[in-house]
Every structure is written in C-alpha cells, then in structure tokens.
C-alpha positions, 0 to 999 in steps of 0.5 A: 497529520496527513494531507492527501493530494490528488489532480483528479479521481484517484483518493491521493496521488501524493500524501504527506505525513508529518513524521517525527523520524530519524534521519535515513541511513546510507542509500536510503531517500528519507521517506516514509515510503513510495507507492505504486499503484495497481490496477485491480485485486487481481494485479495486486495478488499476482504481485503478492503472490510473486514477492511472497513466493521469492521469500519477501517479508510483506505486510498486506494492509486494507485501509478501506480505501485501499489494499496496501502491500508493505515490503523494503527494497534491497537498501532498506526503503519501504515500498507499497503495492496500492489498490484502490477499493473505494467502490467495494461493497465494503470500501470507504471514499475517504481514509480515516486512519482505519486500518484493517487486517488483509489475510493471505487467503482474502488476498489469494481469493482475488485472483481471477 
C-alpha cells in the first residue's frame, strides 16, 4: 500500500509505502529510498550520463509518470533521480504500479 502526498501540482512529494524490510544496516536511514527531483529529460540524462560515466550501477525506471533513476550512496542507501512526465504524450497523471523498462539510448536521445 502506497500513500502519495502532495501541497500542490507535483504527483507526490512525499510517498509511503508500507514495507516488510529488514531492519538497516549501520550508517543506513531505514528507508526505501530518498528522491530528488529534476527539472527536465534533459537534466536528468546529463546526471545519467555523469553517474554512468563515473561507473555507478543505475537502475533507470519509467514509471509513466515519471522517469526514475536508482543507484546507492557510498553507505548503502538507495537514491532516486525523478523526472516528471506526466504531461507526455505517453505520460500517465496517476501512478498505477506500472513499471516500464527506460533504455540508455531513450534516456540519451533526451539531451538537448
């Protein structure tokens, strides 16, 4: 069960999730994860670009109403890159657990 929280136009600016997780290890927060949000497709493949080219694991997410971006800090906690694409063409206005694959080269062709 998700709840998504949000003051204004933005689909969420705080979701929580209920998890059935293991407790965190040593200099982790205990939470799923912590997301940042960019401005455009352009900002998020140049972050992309710069984390993959530094040799960071990524896992890039298109979750219809957003482009997600998936990688640890240096002590184990996952972080999220989030663009919002909810007024694409092929965007969606609400999240339904719809997860779609996001390539390298979709990702790249949005540099501008």
């Amino acid at each position: 069960m998700t709840a998504f929280l949000s003051g204004g136009d933005p689909h969420h600016e705080l979701a929580l999730t209920v998890l059935d997780a293991p407790a965190p290890a040593e200099k982790q927060i205990g939470l799923f994860h912590l997301a940042f949000d960019v401005e455009n497709k352009a900002a998020f493949a140049e972050a992309y670009e710069r984390l993959h080219g530094d040799g960071i694991e990524l896992s890039p997410v298109d979750h219809a109403i957003g482009w997600g971006l998936y990688f640890h800090d240096p002590d184990g906690n996952m972080l999220e890159l989030y663009c919002d694409t909810r007024a694409d063409p092929d965007g969606r206005l609400l999240w339904r657990g719809e997860n779609r694959p996001l390539t390298h080269a979709t990702i790249m062709a949005a540099r501008q």
